[in-house]
PDB file with SEQRES, HELIX, SHEET and CRYST1 records, atoms N, CA, C and O in Angstrom:
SEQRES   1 A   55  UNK UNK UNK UNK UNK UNK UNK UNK UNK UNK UNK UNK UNK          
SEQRES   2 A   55  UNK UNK UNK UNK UNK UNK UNK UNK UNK UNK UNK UNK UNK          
SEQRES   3 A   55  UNK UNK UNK UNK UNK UNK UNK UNK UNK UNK UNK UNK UNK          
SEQRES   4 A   55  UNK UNK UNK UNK UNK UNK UNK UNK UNK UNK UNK UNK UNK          
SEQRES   5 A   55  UNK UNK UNK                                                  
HELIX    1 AA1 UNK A    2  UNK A    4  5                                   3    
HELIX    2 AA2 UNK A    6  UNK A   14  1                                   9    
HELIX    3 AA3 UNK A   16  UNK A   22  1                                   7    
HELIX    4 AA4 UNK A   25  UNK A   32  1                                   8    
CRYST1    1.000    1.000    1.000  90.00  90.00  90.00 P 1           1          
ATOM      1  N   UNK A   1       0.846  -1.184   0.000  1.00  0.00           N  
ATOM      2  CA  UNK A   1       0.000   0.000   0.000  1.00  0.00           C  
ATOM      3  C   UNK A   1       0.889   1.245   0.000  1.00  0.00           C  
ATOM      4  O   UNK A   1       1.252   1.644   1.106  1.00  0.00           O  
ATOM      5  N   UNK A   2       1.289   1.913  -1.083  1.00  0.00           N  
ATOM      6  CA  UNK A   2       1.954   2.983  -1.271  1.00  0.00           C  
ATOM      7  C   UNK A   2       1.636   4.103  -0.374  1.00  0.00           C  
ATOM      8  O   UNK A   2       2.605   4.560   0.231  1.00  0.00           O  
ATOM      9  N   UNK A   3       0.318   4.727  -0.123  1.00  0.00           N  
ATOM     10  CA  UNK A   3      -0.408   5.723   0.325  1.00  0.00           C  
ATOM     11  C   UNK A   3       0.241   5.730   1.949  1.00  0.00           C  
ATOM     12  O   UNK A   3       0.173   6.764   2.612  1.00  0.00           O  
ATOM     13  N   UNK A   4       0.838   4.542   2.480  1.00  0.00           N  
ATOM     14  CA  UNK A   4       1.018   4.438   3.990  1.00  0.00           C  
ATOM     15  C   UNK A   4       2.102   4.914   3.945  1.00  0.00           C  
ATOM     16  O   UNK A   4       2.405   5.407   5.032  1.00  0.00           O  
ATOM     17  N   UNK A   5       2.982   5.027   3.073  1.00  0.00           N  
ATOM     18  CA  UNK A   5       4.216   5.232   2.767  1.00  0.00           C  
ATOM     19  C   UNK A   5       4.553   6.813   3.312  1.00  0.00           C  
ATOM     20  O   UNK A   5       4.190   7.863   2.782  1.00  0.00           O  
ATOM     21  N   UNK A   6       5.209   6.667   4.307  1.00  0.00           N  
ATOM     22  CA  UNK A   6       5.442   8.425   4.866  1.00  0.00           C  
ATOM     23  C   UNK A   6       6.388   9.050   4.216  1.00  0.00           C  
ATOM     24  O   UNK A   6       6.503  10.275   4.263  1.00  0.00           O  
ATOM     25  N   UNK A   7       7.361   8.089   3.369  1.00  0.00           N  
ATOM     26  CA  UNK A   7       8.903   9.248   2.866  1.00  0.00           C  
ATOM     27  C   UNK A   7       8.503  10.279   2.095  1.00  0.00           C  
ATOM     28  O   UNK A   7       8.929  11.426   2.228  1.00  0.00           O  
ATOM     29  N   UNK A   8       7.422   9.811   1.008  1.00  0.00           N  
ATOM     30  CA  UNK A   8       7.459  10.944  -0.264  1.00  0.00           C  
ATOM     31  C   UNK A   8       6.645  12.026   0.343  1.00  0.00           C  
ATOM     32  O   UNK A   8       6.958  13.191   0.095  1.00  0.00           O  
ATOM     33  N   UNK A   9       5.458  11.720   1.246  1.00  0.00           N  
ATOM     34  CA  UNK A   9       4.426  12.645   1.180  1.00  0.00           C  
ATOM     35  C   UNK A   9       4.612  13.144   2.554  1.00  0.00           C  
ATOM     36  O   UNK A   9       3.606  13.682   3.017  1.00  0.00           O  
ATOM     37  N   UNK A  10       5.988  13.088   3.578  1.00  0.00           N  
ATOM     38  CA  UNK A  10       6.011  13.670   4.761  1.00  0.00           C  
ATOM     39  C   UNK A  10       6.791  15.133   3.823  1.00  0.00           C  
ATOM     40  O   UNK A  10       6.424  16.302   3.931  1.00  0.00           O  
ATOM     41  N   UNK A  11       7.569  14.778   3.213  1.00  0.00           N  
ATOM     42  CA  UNK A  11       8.618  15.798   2.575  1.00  0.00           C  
ATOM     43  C   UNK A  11       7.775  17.097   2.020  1.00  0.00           C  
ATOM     44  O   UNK A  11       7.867  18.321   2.116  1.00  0.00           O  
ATOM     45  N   UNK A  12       6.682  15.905   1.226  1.00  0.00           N  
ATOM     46  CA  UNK A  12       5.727  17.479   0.196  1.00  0.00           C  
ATOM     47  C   UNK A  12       4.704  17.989   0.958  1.00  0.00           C  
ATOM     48  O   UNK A  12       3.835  18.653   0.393  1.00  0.00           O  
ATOM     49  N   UNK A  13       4.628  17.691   2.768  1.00  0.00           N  
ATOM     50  CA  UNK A  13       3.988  18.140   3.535  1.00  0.00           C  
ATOM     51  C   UNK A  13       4.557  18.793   4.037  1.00  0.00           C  
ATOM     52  O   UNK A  13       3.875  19.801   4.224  1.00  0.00           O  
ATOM     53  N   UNK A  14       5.694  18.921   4.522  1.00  0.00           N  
ATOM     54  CA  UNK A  14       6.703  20.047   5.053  1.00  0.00           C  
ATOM     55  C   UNK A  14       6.894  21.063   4.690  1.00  0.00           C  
ATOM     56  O   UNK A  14       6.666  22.158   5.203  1.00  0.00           O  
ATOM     57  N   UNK A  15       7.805  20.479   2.772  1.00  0.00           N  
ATOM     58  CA  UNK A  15       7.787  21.648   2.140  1.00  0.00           C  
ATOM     59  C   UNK A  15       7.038  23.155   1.700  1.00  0.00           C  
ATOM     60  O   UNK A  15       7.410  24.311   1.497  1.00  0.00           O  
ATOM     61  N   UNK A  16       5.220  22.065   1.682  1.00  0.00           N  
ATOM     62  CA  UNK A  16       4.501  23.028   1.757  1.00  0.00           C  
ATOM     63  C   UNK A  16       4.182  24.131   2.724  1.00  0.00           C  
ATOM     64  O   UNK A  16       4.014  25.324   2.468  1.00  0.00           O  
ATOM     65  N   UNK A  17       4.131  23.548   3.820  1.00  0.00           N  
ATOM     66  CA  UNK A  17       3.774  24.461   4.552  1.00  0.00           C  
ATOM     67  C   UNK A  17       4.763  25.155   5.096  1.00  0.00           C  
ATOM     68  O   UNK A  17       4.356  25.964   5.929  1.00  0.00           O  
ATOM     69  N   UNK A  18       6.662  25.132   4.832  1.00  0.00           N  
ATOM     70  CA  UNK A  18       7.263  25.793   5.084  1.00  0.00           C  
ATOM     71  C   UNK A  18       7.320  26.833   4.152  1.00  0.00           C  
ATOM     72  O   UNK A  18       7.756  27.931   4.497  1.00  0.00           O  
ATOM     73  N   UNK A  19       6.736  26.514   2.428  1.00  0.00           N  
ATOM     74  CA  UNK A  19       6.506  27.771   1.689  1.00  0.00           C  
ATOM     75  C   UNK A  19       5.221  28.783   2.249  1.00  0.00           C  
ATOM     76  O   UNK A  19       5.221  30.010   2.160  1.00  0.00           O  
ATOM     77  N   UNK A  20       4.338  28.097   2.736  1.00  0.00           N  
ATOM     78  CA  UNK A  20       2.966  29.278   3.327  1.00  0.00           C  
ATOM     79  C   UNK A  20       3.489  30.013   4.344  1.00  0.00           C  
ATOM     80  O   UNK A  20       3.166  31.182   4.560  1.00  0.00           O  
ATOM     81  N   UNK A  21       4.579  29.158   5.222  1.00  0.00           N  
ATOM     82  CA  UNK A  21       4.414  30.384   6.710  1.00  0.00           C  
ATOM     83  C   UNK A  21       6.060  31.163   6.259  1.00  0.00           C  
ATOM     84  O   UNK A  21       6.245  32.241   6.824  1.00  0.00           O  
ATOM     85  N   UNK A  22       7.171  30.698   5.340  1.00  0.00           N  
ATOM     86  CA  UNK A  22       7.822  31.457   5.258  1.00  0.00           C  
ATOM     87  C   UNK A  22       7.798  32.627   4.015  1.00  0.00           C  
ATOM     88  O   UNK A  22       7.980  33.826   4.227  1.00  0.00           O  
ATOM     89  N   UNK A  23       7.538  32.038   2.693  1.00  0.00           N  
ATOM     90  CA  UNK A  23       7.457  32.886   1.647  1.00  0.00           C  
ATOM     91  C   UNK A  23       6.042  33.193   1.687  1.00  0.00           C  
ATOM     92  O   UNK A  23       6.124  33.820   2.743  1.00  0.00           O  
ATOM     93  N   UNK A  24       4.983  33.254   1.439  1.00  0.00           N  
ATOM     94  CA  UNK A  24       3.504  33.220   1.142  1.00  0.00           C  
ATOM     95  C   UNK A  24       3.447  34.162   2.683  1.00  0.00           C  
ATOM     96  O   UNK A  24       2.356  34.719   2.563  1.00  0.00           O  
ATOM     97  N   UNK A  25       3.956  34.567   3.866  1.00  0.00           N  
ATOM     98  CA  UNK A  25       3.197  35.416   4.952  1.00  0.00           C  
ATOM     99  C   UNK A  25       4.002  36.938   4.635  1.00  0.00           C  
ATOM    100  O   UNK A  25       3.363  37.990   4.635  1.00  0.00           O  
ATOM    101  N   UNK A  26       5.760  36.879   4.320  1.00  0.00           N  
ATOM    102  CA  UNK A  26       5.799  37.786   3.623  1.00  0.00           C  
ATOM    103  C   UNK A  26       5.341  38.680   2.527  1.00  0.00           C  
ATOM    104  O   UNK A  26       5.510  39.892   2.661  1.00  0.00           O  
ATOM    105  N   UNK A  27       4.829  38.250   1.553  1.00  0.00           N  
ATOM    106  CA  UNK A  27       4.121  38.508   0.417  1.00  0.00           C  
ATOM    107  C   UNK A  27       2.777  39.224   0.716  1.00  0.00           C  
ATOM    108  O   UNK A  27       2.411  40.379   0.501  1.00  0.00           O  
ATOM    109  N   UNK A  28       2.058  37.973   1.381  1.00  0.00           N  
ATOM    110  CA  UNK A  28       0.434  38.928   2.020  1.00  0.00           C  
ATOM    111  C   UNK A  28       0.963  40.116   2.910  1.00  0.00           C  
ATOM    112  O   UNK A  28       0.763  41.240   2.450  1.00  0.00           O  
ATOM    113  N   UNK A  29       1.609  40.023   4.119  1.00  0.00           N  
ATOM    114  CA  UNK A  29       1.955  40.968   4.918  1.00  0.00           C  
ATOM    115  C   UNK A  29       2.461  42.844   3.819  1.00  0.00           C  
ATOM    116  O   UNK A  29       2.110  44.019   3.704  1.00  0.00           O  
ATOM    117  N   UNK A  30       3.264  42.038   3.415  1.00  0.00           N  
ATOM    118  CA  UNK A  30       3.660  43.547   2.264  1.00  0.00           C  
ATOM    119  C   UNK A  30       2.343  43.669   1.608  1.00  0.00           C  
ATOM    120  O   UNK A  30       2.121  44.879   1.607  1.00  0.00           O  
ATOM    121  N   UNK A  31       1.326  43.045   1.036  1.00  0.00           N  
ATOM    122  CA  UNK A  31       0.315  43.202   0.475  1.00  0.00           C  
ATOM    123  C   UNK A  31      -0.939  43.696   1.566  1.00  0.00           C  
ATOM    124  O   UNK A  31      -1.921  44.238   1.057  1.00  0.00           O  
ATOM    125  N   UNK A  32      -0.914  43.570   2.568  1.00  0.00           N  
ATOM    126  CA  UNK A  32      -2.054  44.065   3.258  1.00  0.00           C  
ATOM    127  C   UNK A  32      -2.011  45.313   4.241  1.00  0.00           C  
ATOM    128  O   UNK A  32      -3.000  45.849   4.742  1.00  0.00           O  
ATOM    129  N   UNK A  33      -0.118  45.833   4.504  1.00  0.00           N  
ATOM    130  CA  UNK A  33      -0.024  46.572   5.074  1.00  0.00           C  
ATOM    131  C   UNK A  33       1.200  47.588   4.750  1.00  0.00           C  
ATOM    132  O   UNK A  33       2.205  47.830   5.419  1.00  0.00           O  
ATOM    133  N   UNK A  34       0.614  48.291   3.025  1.00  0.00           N  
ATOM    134  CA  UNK A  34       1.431  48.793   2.356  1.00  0.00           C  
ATOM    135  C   UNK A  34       1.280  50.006   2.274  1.00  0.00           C  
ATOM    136  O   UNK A  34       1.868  50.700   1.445  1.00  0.00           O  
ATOM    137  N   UNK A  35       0.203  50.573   3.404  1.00  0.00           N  
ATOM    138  CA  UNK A  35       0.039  52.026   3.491  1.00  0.00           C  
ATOM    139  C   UNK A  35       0.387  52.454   5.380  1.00  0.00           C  
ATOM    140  O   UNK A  35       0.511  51.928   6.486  1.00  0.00           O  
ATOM    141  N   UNK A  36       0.399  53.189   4.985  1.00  0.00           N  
ATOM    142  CA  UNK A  36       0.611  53.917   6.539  1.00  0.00           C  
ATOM    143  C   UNK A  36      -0.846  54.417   7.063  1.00  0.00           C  
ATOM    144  O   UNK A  36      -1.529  55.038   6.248  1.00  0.00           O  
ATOM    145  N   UNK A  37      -1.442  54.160   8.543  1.00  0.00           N  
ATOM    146  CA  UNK A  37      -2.484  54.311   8.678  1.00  0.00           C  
ATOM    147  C   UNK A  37      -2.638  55.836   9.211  1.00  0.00           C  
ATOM    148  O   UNK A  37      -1.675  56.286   9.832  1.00  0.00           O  
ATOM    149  N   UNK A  38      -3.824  56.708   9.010  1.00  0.00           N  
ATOM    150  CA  UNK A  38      -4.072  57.789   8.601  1.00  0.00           C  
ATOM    151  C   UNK A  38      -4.961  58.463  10.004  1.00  0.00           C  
ATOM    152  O   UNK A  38      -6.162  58.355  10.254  1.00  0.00           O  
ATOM    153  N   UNK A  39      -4.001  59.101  10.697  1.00  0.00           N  
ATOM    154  CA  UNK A  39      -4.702  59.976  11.698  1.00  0.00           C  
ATOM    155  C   UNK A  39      -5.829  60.702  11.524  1.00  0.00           C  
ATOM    156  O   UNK A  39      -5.747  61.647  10.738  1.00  0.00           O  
ATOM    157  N   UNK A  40      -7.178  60.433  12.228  1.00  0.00           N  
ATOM    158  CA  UNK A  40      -8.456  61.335  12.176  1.00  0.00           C  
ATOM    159  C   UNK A  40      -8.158  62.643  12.662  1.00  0.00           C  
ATOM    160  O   UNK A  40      -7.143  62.827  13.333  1.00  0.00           O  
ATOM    161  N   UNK A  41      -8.694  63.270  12.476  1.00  0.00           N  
ATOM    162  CA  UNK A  41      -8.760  64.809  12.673  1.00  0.00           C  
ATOM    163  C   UNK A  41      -9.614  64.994  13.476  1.00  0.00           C  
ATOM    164  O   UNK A  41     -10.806  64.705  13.378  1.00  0.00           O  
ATOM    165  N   UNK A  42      -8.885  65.658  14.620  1.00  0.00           N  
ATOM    166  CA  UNK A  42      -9.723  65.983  15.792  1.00  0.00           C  
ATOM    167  C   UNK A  42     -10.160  67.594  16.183  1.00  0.00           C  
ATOM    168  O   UNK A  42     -10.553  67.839  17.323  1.00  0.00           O  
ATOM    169  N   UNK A  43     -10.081  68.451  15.361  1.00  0.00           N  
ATOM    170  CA  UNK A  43     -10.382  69.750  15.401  1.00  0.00           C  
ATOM    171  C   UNK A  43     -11.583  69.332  14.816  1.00  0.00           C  
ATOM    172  O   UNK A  43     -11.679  68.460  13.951  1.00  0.00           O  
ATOM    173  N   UNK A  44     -12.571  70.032  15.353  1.00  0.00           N  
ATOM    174  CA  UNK A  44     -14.079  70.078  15.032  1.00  0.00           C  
ATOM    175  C   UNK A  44     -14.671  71.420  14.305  1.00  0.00           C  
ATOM    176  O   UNK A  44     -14.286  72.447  14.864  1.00  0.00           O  
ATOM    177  N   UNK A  45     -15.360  71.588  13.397  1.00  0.00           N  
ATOM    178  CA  UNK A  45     -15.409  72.474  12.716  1.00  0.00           C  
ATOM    179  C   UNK A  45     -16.519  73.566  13.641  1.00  0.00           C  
ATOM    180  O   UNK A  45     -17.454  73.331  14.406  1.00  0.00           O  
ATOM    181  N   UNK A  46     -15.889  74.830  13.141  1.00  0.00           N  
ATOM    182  CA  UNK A  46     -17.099  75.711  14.050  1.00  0.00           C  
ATOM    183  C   UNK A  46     -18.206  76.085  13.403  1.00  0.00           C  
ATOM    184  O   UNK A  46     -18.255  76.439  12.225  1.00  0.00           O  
ATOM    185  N   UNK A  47     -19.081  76.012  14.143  1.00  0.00           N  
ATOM    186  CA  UNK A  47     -20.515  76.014  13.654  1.00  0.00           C  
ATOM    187  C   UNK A  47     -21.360  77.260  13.085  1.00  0.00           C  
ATOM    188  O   UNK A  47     -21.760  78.260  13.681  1.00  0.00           O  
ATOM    189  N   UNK A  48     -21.529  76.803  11.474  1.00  0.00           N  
ATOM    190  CA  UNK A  48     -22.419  78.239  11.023  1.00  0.00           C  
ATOM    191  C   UNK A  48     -22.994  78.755  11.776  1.00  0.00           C  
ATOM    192  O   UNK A  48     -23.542  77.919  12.493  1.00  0.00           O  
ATOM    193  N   UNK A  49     -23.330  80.249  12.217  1.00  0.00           N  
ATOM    194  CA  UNK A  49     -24.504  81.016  12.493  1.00  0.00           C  
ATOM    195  C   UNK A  49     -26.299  80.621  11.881  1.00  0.00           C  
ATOM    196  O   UNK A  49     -26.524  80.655  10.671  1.00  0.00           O  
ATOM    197  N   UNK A  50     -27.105  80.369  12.604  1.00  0.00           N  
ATOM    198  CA  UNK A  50     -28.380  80.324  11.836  1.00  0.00           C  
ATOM    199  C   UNK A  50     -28.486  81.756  10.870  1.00  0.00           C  
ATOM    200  O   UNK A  50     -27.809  82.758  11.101  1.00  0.00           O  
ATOM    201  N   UNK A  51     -29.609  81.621   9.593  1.00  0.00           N  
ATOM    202  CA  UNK A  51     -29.802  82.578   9.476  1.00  0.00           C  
ATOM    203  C   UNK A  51     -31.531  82.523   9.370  1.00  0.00           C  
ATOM    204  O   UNK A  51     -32.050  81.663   8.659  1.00  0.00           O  
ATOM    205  N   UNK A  52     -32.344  83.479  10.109  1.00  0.00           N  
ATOM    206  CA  UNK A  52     -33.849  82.809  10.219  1.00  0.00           C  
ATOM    207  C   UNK A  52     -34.114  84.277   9.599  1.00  0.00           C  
ATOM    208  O   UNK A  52     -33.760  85.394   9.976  1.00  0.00           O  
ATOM    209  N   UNK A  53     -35.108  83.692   8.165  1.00  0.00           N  
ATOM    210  CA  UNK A  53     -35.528  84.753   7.268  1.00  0.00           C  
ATOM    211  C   UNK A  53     -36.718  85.834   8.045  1.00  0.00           C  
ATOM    212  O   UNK A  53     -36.820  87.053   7.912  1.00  0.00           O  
ATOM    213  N   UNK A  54     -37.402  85.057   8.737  1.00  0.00           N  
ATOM    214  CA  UNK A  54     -38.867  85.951   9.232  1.00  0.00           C  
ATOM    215  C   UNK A  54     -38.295  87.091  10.392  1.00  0.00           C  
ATOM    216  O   UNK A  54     -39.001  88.073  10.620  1.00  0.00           O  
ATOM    217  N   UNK A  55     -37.300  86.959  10.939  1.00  0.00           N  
ATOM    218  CA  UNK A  55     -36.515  88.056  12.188  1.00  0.00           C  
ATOM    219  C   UNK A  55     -35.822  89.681  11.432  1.00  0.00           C  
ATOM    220  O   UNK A  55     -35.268  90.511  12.154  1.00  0.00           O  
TER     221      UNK A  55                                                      
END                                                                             
């Protein structure tokens, strides 16, 4: 029964997942955090005067 066989398919189990967490987290990481995040503005604007036509 080939399939029980651990040599070939421990290797292309390793390999893989040493390409996802070493090459493949660099890649997303530069891809998801390629901007600098953007301070809200905390000065509040001052508020028009009403203007009430009937006065």
């Amino acid at each position: 029964m080939p399939q029980l066989n651990p040599n070939p398919w421990f290797f292309i189990f390793l390999f893989s997942w040493l390409f996802f967490l070493i090459i493949m987290t660099k890649q997303v990481m530069n891809h998801l955090f390629n901007k600098e995040p953007k301070l809200k503005n905390t000065d509040k604007p001052k508020p028009e005067p009403w203007y009430w036509p009937w006065t």
